[in-house]
C-alpha positions in Angstrom: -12.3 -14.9 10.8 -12.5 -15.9 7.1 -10.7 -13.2 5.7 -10.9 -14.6 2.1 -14.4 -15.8 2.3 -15.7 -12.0 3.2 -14.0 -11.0 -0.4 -15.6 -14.1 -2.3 -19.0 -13.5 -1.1 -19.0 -10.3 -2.5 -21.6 -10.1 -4.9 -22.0 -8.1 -7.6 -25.0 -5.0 -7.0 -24.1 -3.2 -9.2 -22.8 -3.0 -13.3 -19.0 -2.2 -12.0 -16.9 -2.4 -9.9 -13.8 -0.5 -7.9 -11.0 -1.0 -5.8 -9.6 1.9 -3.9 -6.5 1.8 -2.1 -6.1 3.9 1.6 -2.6 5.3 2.5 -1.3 7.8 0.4 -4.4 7.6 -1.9 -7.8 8.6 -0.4 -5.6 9.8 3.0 -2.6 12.3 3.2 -0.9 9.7 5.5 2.0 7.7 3.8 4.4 10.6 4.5 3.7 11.0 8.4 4.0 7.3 9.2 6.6 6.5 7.6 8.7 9.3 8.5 7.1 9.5 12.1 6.4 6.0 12.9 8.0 3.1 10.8 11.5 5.0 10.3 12.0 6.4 13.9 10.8 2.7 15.3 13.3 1.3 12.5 16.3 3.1 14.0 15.3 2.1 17.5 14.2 -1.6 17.6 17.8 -2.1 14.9 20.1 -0.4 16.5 20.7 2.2 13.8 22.1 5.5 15.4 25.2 5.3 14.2 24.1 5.4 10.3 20.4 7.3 11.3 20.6 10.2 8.9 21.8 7.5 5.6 18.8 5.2 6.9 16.1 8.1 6.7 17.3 9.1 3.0 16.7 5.2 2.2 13.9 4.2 3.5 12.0 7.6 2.2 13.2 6.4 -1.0 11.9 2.7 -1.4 9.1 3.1 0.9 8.2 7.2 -0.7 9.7 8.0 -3.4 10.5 4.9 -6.1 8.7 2.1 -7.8 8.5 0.6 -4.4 6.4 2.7 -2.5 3.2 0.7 -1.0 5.0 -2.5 -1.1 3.6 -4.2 2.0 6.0 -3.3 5.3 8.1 -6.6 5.3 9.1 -6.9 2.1 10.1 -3.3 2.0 11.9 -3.7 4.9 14.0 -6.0 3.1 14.5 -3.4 0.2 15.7 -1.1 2.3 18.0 -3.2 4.1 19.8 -4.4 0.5 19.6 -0.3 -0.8 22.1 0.0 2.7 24.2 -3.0 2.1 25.4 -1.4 -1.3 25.7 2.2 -0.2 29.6 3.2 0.2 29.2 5.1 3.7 27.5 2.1 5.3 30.3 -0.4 4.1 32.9 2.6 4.9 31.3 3.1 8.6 32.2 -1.0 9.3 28.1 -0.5 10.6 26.7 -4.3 10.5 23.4 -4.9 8.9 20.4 -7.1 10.4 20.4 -10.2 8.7 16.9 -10.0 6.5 17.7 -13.9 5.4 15.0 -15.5 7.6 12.2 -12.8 6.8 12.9 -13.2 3.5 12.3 -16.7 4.0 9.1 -16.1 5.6 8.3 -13.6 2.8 8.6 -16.5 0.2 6.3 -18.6 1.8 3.6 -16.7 3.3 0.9 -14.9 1.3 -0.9 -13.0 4.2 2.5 -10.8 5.7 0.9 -9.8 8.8 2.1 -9.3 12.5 -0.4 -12.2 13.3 1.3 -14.7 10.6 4.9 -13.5 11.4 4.1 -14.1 15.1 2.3 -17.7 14.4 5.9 -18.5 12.5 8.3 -17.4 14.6 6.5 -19.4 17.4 7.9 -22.4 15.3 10.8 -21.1 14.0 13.0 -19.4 16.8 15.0 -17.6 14.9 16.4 -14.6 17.0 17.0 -12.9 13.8 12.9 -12.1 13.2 12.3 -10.7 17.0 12.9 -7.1 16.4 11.2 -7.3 13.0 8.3 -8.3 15.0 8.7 -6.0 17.8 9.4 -3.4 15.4 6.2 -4.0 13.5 4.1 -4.3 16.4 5.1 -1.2 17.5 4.4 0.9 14.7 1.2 -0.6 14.7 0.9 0.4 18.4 1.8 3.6 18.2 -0.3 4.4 14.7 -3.3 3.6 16.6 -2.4 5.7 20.1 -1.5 8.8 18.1 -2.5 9.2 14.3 -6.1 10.7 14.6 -7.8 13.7 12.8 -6.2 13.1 9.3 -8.7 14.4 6.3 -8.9 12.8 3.2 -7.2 14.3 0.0 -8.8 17.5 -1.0 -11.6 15.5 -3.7 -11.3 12.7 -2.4 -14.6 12.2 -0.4 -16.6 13.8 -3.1 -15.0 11.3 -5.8 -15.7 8.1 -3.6 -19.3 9.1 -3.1 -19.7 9.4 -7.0 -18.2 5.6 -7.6 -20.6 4.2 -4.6 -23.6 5.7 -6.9 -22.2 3.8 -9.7 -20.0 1.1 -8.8 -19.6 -2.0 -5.9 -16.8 -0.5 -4.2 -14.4 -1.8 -1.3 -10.7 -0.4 0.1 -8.4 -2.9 -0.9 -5.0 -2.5 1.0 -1.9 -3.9 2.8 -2.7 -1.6 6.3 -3.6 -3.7 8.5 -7.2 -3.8 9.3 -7.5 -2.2 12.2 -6.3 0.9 11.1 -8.1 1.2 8.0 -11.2 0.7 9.7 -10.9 3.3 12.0 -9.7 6.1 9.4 -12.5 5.3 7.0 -15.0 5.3 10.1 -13.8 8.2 11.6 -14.2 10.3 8.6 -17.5 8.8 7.6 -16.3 7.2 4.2 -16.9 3.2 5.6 -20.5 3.7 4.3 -19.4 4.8 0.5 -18.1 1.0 0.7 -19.2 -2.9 0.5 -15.9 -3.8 2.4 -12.5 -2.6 3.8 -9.9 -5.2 2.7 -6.2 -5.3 4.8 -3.6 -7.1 5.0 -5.1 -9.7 6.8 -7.4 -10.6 3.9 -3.8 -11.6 1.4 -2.7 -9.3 -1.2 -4.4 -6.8 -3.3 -3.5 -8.9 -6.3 -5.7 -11.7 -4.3 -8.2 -8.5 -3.1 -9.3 -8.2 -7.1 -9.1 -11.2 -7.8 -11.8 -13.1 -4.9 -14.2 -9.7 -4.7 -14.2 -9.3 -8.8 -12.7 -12.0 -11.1 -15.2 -13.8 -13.0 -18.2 -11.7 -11.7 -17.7 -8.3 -14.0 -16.0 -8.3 -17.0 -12.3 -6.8 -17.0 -13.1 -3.6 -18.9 -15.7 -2.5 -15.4 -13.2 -3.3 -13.0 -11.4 -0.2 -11.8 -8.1 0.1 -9.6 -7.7 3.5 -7.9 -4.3 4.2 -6.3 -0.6 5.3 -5.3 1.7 3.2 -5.7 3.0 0.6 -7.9 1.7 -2.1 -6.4 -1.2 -1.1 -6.9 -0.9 -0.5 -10.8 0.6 -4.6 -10.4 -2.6 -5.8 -8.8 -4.9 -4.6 -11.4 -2.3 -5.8 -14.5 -1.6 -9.3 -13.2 -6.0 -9.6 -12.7 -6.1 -7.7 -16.3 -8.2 -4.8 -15.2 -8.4 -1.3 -15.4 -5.8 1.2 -13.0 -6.2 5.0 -12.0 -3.0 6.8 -10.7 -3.4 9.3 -7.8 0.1 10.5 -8.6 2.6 11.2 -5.4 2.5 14.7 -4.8 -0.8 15.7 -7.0 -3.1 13.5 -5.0 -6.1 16.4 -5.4 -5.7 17.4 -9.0 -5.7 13.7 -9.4 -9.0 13.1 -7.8 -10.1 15.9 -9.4 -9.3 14.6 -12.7 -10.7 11.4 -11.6 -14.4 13.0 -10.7 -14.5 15.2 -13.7 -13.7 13.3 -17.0 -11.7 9.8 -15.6 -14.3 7.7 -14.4 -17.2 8.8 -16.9 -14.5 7.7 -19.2 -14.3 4.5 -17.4 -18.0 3.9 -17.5 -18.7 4.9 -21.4 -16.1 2.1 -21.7 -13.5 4.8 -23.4 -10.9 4.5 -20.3 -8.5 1.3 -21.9 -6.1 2.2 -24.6 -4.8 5.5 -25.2 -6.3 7.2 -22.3 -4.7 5.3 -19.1 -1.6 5.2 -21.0 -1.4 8.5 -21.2 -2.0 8.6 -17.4 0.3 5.8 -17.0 3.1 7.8 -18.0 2.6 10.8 -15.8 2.5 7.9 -13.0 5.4 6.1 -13.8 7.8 9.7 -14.5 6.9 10.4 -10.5 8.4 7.1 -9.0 11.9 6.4 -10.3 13.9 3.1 -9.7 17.3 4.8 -9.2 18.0 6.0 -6.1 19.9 9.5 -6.3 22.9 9.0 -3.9 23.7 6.7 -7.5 24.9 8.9 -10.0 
């Protein structure tokens, strides 16, 4: 499958255009796989018992509650894996870390950081050091799809992404991998409000924006919606438009969105003073300092 091509032959229907993200911004599930799936599998496939309680406070933190949150699965891994190597109880404990070198090695070469593209690499580079990040990943993935079922949307949420499909072209543009997004945004009924649901598999949302919109609207009708401060990067680096749904007010977000955001964004009024103002709110809810550092 051509990921990429799917995204370039998007053409344009309608006058604008929007990216939504999934996880954490049109679904209340960030929280519950994280803390039921990737951090629990974490402990398990790294052997991390000993230090279990210091690992859950740090992982909520970069993959949560901080600029990182979103960041696609491998390169938070890493994240959380240097936020441990500086903590004093880890380095008091004598507990020794994973070596992240080689997936950060894979991370700087790679575009698409998949299961699929991690497993084609370490087919040709052995390195024992990337199993359990595989096996780790794989079952997360596993067990996401044999238990998470019967999540709803945000509280606004559906009724705010039928109002941009009357509008705007609109596709999910994430780092979940396919798969899963497909299924949520079936499940619920919401794949229809869409021209395409964008994962991992298809590259980075940066590379999401850029194939399914650069060139074909102009900046100022090109909309981001989501979470996370990745997603406020991909819409900056392709000079677009960004909506926060802020951690924590995720329905008075969408509510602001469907009531006065997005007739804002297509009178042409949204760059400028107004998404500053909304910038800030976004960026006072997702800190860079941990608070284990005083």
């Amino acid at each position: 499958m051509d990921y990429r091509r799917l995204l370039k032959d998007i053409n344009p229907e309608k006058e604008f255009f929007t990216g939504i993200d999934s996880d954490g911004c049109v679904f209340d599930t960030m929280e519950l796989k994280q803390k039921e799936f990737f951090i629990p599998n974490g402990i398990k496939y790294f052997k991390l018992f000993s230090i279990s309680n210091i690992v859950r406070e740090t992982w909520e933190f970069v993959n949560l509650y901080s600029v990182h949150r979103g960041v696609n699965r491998f390169p938070a891994l890493v994240k959380v894996f240097e936020l441990l190597s500086e903590r004093r109880e880890i380095k008091k404990a004598g507990v020794e870390l994973p070596d992240m070198g080689p997936l950060k090695k894979w991370i700087s070469m790679e575009s698409k950081l998949s299961n699929h593209t991690l497993s084609l690499y370490r087919k040709k580079n052995h390195d024992p050091a990337l199993e359990p990040v595989l096996k780790w990943s794989e079952a997360v993935n596993t067990e996401i799809s044999l238990w998470l079922k019967g999540l709803e949307p945000f509280a606004n949420a559906r009724e705010g992404i039928e109002m941009i499909n009357n509008k705007a072209d609109a596709i999910v543009i994430s780092q979940t991998p396919l798969e899963a997004l497909e299924k949520e945004w079936n499940e619920h009924g919401l794949d229809k409000f869409v021209r395409l649901i964008a994962g991992q598999e298809h590259g980075t949302k940066e590379e999401h924006i850029a194939l399914a919109a650069g060139g074909k609207y102009p900046a100022d009708k090109i909309l981001m919606i989501g979470d996370s401060p990745g997603d406020l990067k991909s819409a900056k680096e392709n000079n677009v438009l960004f909506y926060p749904v802020i951690p924590g007010n995720e329905a008075g977000s969408w509510s602001r969105l469907n009531n006065e955001a997005f007739a804002k964004f297509l009178s042409g009024n949204y760059r400028g003073e107004y998404e500053n103002m909304l910038l800030d709110e976004f960026n006072k809810a997702l800190p860079e300092t941990p608070p284990w550092i005083k």
